[in-house]
N, C-alpha and C positions, 0 to 999 in steps of 0.2 A: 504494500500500500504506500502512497505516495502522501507525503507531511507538506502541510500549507506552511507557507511562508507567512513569518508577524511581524508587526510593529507592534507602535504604543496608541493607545487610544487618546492619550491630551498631552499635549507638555508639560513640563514636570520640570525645579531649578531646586537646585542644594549650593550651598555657599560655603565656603572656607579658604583655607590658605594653604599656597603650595610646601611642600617638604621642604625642596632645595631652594625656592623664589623666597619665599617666607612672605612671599602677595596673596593678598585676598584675591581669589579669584570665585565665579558663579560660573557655575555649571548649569545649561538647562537640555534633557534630553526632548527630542521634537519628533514626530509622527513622519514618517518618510514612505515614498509608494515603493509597490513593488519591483523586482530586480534593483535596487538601489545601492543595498551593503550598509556601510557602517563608516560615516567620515565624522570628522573635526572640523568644525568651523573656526576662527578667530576673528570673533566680531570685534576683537577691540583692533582688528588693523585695516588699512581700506579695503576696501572690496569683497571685506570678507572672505579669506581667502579660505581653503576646502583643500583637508588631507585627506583621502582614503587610508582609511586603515588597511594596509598591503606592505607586506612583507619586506617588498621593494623601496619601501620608505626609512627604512631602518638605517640611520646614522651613528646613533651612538649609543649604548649598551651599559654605560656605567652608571651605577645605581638607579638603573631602571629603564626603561625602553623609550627609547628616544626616536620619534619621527620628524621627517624634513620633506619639506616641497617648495621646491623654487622660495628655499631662505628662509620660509616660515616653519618652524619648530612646536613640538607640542612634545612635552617633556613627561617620562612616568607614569606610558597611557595603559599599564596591563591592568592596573586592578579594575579600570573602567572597561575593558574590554571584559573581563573574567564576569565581570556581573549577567554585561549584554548576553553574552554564549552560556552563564548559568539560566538567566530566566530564557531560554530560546529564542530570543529576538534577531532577527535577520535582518529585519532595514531601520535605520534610526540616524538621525542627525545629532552630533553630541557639538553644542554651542559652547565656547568659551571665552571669556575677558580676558585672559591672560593666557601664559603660557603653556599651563600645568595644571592638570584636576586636582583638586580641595583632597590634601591628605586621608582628612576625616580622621579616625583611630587608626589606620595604618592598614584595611581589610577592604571589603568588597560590598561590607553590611550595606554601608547608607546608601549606595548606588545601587541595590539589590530593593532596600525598601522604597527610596523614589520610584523603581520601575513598576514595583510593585502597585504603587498607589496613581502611578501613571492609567496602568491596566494596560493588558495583554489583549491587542486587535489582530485577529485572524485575516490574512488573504486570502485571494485566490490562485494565485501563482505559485506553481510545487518550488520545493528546496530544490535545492543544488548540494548533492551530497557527492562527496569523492567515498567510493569503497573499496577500500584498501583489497588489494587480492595477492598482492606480495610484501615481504618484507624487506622495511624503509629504514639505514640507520644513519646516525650523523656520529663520530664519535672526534672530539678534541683532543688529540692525543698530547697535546700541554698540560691540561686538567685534569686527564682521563673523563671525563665528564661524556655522557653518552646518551643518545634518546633513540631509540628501535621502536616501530610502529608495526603490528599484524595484524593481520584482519580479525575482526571481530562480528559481532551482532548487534554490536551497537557501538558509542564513544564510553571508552574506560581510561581513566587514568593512574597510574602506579607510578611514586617517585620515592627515591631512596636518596636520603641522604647522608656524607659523613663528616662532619666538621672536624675533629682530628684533635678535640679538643674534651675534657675533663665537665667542663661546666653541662657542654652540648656533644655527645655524641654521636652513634649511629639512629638513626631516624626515619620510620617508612608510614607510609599516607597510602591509601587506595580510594577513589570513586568510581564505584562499581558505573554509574548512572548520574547521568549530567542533569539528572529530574531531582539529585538529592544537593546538587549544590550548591542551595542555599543553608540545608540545614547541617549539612559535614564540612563544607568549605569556605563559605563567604568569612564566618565571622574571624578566620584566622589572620592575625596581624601580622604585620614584615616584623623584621626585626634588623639585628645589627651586634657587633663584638664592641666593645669597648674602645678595641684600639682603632677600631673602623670610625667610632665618632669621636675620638681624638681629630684623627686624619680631617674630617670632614668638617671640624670645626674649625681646624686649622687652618683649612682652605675655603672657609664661609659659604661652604657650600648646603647644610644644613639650616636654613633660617626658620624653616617652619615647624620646625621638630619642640618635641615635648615628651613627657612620661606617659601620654593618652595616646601617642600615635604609634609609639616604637615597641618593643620590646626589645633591652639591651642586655645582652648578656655578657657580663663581667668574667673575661678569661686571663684577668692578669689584677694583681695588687696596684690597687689604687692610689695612687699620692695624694698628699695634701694639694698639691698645685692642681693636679687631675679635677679634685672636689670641687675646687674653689671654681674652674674653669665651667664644671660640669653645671652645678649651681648657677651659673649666672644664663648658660645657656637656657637651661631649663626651668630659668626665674624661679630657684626653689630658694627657701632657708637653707632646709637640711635636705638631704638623701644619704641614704642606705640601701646597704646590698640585701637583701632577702636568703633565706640560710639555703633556696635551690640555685643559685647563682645571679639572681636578674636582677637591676635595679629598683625600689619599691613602686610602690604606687599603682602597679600592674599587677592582675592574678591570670593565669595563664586559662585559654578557656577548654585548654585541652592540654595532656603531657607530650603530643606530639606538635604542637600547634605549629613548629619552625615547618616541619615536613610538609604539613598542612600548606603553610604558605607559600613554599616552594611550589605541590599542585595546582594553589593557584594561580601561580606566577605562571605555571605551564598553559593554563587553560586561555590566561589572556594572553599570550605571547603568538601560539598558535592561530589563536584567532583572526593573526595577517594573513593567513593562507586564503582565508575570502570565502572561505567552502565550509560548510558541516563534512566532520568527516566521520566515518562508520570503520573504526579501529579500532585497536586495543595499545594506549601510549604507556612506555615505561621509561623513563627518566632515570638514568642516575648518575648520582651530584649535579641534577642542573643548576642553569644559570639564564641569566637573559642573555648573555652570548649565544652558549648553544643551543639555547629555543629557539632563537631568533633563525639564525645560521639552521637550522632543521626546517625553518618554517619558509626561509628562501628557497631551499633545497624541494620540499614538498611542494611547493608554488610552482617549480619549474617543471617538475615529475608532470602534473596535472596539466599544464599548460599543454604538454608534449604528449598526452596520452589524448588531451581535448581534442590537438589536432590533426591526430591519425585516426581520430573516431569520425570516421564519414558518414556524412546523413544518410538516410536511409530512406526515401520515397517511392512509392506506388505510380510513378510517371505516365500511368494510364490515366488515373483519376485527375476532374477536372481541376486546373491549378488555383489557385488560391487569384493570380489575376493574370489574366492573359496579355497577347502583346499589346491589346489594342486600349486595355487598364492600364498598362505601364506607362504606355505613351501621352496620357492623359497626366499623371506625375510628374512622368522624366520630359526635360527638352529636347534630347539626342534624337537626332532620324538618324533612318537609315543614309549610307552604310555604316554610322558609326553609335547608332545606338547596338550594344552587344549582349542583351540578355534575352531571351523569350518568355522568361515565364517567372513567376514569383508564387514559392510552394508555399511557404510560412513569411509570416510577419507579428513580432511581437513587441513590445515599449523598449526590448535593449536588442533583437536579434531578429534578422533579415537573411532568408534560403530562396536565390536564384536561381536558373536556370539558363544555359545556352548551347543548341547544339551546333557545333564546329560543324559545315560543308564544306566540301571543294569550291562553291560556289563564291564562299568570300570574297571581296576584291582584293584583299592583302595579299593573296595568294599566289596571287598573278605576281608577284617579284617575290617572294620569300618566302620560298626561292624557288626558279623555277626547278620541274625535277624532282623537289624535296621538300615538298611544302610541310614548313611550320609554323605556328599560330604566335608572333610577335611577342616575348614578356609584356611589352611597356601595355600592348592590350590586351594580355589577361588582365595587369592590373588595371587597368581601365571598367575592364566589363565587373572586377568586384567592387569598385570605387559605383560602380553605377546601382550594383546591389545594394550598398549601403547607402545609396542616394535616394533611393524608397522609402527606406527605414528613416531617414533624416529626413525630408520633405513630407513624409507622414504624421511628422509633429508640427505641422502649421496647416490652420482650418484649407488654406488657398493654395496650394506649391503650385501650381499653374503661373503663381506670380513669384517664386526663387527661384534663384540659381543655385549650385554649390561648386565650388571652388576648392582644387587643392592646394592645400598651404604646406603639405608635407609627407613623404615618406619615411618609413624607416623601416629596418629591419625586413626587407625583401629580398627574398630568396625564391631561387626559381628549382625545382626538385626533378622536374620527367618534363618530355620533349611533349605538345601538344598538336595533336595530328589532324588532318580530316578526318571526319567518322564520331570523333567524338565526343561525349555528352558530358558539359563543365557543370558541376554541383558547386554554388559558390555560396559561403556563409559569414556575414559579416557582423560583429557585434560589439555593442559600445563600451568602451574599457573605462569611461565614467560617465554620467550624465552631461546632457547637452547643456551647454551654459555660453550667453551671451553669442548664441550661434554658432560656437565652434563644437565640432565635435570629433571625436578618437575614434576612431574604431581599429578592431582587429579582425582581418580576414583571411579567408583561406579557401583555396580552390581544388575541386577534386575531379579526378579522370580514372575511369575503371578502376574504380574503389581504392586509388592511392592520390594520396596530396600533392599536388604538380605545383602550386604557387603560394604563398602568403606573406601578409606583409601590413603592417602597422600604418592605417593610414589616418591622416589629419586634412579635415574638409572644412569649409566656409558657409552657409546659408547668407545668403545676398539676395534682398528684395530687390526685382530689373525694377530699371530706369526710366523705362521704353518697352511694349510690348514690341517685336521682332516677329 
């Protein structure tokens, strides 16, 4: 059976201050349509500028998962992702003032009860599940540090950890069912060594820290100077160590809680891959390195599996819209309009049709004797595929153009002949904004991939009917 894709049913804002910024920032999550995902907005910069949470955005990994796009950063985003992918949410707008999500206590809680009171809106559009049918590993041979993925019957997660230390030893967490974590995993808070927030005091990097947000575990004798330091960080009088090792003020809400939080730290790390996935994850001594670096790695698997998966059409049955529907769309005549038919069309993904004749005029020079089918008009004829799908987001396309502003990543795979029948699928790699739009396409011939390539288009209202 196939699981509907969710939102949030209202917006929803939680307020506090970054860890490392020590800024008040607001947080508000916002209801997004279907195929959307999961981005960052930063309304406190112009334009509001918009991360995709995606693997690919992954800059920098210390003390927490750090994303960048075109210079704009959003610092620390796992425990806000770990919530989204605890309560099953697949598309949502997470808005931000600042850099960095609102510490809160240091766990997944208060973004799990926002969503919560947001409510959970069902769509219409299935998931996008990856199912694991081999096994996937990543291992850091600096850290030893390792995560292997097998297939499953559903998402499990298992992480081991070993700090190598007296105070925090060995340590192991499992969720069976990503239906229990809010009640096994949200509430577990980050934590940190003693001499970690020396370091990070030392380097101000710490501003929004407190005894509510961390839990510290003391793995060395504390100095007088240490106290004094600690104390003024954490606006206390006094502090003391607790007789289990941690600093006070904190009762732990579990004897595993660190292992705990490492899970969680797996569950939003993973969550750049963009996909529900149907595995069984086991972690051990992660990190946000090697989450991350697994979660690159499984983005690319997917990518590459997506696009050897060839659509698969009944080419009898009548098409979704024929030439004389396109033509009414696209501006192309013949001889350089190059698609014949259009099988599917949905709000992110567009299936073409065209079948290659001798007939073509390209033909007639290329070449004679040995006729093949142009790359630059393969890509042309999937650029026009995905010109359907983009001029279907405006009431009129009768009155746009669309314009390429860019290739990349084109690559040409198997020779294209007469005779054959081109399956072309293009789909938008983020939402249309201010008329530009991404897509990723790919062309197929007798059930193998002959062309693809990352293209960037314009929507332009004409000036002049023509």
């Amino acid at each position: 059976m196939t699981t509907k894709q969710k939102t949030i049913k209202k917006a929803v804002s939680l307020s506090g201050v970054g860890l490392h910024t020590g800024e008040n920032v607001k947080l508000t999550f916002k209801p997004a349509p279907e195929n959307y995902g999961v981005t960052f907005t930063r309304v406190d910069l112009e334009g509001n500028p918009i991360i995709e949470a995606k693997a690919e955005y992954v800059v920098d990994t210390q003390r927490g998962t750090n994303l960048e796009k075109n210079g704009v950063r959003i610092h620390t985003s796992e425990h806000v992702l770990a919530a989204i992918v605890g309560m099953g949410i697949d598309n949502i707008c997470i808005e931000l003032d600042g850099p960095e999500p609102p510490i809160m206590d240091g766990s997944s809680k208060y973004f799990v009860d926002a969503l919560e009171k947001a409510g959970i809106q069902e769509q219409n559009a299935d998931v996008e599940e990856y199912v694991v049918k081999n096994i996937i590993s990543y291992k850091d041979e600096t850290t030893g540090s390792e995560i292997i993925l097998m297939p499953s019957d559903h998402y499990e997660v298992t992480t081991m950890v070993d700090f190598g230390t007296k105070v925090l030893g060995t340590q192991n967490a499992t969720l069976k069912s990503i239906s229990d974590f809010k009640k096994e995993i949200s509430e577990a808070r980050t934590f940190s060594f003693l001499h970690e927030i020396e370091m990070l005091l030392d380097n101000n990097l710490i501003k929004g820290g407190d005894l509510n947000n961390a839990i510290v575990y003391v793995d060395n004798e504390i100095s007088s100077e240490t106290m004094e330091k600690l104390r003024k960080a954490f606006k206390k009088d006094n502090i003391t160590i607790k007789p289990n090792g941690i600093l006070d003020n904190l009762t732990l809400h579990y004897p595993n809680e660190a292992a705990r939080h490492k899970l969680l730290d797996v569950i939003g790390d993973l969550a750049l891959v963009g996909v529900k996935i149907k595995g069984k994850v086991i972690a051990n001594k992660p990190g946000h390195g090697v989450n991350t670096q697994f979660a690159k790695k499984l983005s690319k698997i997917i990518k590459i599996e997506k696009r050897n998966n060839v659509p698969e059409y009944d080419l009898s049955l009548p098409p979704l819209m024929d030439i004389g529907q396109i033509m009414q769309i696209l501006p192309h005549r013949p001889p350089f309009l190059l698609i014949d038919r259009i099988l599917e069309l949905t709000e992110k993904t567009v299936v073409g049709m065209k079948n290659v004749t001798m007939n073509e005029a390209f033909f007639i020079g290329h070449f004679p004797g040995a006729p093949v089918m142009p790359g630059v008009l393969q890509v042309e004829a999937m650029a026009q595929t995905g010109g359907i799908l983009v001029l279907s987001t405006v009431p009129d396309p009768e009155n746009y153009l669309t314009y390429f502003m860019k290739m990349d990543n084109v690559k040409f795979k198997r020779k294209v002949l007469p005779g054959d029948t081109l399956i072309f699928k293009a789909e938008l790699m983020e939402p249309i904004r201010r008329g530009i739009c991404h897509m990723q396409a790919y062309g197929y011939a007798n059930n193998k991939l002959v062309v693809e390539a990352q293209l960037m288009a314009q929507i332009v209202k004409r000036t002049e009917k023509t």
